[in-house]
TILO-331385 format. One record per residue: x, z, y of N, C-alpha, C in turn. Coordinates in steps of 0.001 Angstrom, whole numbers, plus 500000, padded with zeros to 6 digits. Atoms other than C-alpha are relative to their C-alpha. Example, Ala and Ser with C-alpha at 12.3 -4.5 7.8 and 13.67 -1.06 7.14 Angstrom:
500890500000498810512300507800495500500900500000501200
499180499940498810513670507140498940499230500730501090
END
This chain:
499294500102501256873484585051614706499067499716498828
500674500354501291870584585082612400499208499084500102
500479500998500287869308581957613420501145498853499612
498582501076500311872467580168613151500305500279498628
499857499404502098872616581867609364498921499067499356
500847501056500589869267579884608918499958499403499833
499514500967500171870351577498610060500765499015498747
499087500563500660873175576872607975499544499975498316
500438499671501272871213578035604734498955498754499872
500876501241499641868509575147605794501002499014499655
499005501203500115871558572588605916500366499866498560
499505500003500967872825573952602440498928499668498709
500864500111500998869375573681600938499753498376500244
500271501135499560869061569964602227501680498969499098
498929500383500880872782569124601039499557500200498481
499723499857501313872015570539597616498383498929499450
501153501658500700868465567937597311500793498812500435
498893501719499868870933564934598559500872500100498668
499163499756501507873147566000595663499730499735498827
500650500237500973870775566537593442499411498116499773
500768501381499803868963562779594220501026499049499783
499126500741500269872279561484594217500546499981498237
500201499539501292872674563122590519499070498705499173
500839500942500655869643561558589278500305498264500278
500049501024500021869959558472590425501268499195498813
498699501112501028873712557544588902499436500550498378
500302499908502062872040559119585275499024499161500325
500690501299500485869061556710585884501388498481499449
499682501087499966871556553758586264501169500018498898
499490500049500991873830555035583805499430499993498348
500882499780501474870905555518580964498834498744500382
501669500802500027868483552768582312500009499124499140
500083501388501340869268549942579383499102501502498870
500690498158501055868017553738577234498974500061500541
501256499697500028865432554226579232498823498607499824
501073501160500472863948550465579179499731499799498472
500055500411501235864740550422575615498507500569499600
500964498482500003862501553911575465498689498928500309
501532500522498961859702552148577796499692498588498764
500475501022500754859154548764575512499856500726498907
500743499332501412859014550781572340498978500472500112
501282499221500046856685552990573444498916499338500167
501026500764499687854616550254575124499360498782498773
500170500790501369854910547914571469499393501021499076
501496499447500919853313550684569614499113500385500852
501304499830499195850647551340572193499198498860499425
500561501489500198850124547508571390499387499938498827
499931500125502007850246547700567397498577500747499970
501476499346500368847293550498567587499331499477500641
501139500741499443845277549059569823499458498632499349
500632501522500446845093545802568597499865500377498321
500059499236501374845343547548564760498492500432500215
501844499606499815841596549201565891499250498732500579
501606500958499585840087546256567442500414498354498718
500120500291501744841292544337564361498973500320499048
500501499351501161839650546410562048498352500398500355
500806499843499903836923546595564148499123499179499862
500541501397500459836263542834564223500119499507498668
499655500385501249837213542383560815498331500756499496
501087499191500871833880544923559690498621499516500327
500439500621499361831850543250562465499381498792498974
500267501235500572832143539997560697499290500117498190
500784499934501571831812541347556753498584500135500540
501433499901499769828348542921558085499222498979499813
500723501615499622827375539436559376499929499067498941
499381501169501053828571537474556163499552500703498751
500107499143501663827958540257553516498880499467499513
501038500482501289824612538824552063500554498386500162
499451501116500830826017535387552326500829500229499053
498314499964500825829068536401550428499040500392498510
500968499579501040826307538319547816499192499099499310
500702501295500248824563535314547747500347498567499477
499171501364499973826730532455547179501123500407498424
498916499411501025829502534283544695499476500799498475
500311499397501224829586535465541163499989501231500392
499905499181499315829555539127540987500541500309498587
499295499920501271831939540292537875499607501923500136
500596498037499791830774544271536970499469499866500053
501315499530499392828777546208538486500029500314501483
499393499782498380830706546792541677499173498661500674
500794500936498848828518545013544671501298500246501260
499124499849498772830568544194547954499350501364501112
END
């Protein structure tokens, strides 16, 4: 008797993960236009900062490289230096 109880408690724990899996799945397919929406946003600002820092990184890069031409070549109005 008390393996046939295990039994059946084994079967009920196996039914209730099919259930569950079956669960998830119809809310994926009922929310997945939500969740792709979710997934490209998140992945378009991943994009924006990244390329926002290596922007700003090549942008400082280049003054460095150019700053005494630019000092050199241009009026300089003030006293403010580049």
């Amino acid at each position: 008797m008390e393996v046939l109880r295990q039994f059946r408690e084994q079967e009920e724990a196996l039914d209730n993960i099919k259930d569950s899996k079956k669960k998830f799945k119809a809310y994926f397919e009922r929310y997945s236009i939500e969740f792709t929406i979710i997934a490209v946003i998140v992945v378009s600002g991943l994009n924006y900062v990244c390329g926002r820092i290596q922007n700003k990184n090549h942008a400082r890069r280049w003054l460095d490289a150019v700053r005494q031409i630019l000092i050199d070549n241009f009026a300089k109005i003030g006293s403010e230096v580049i």
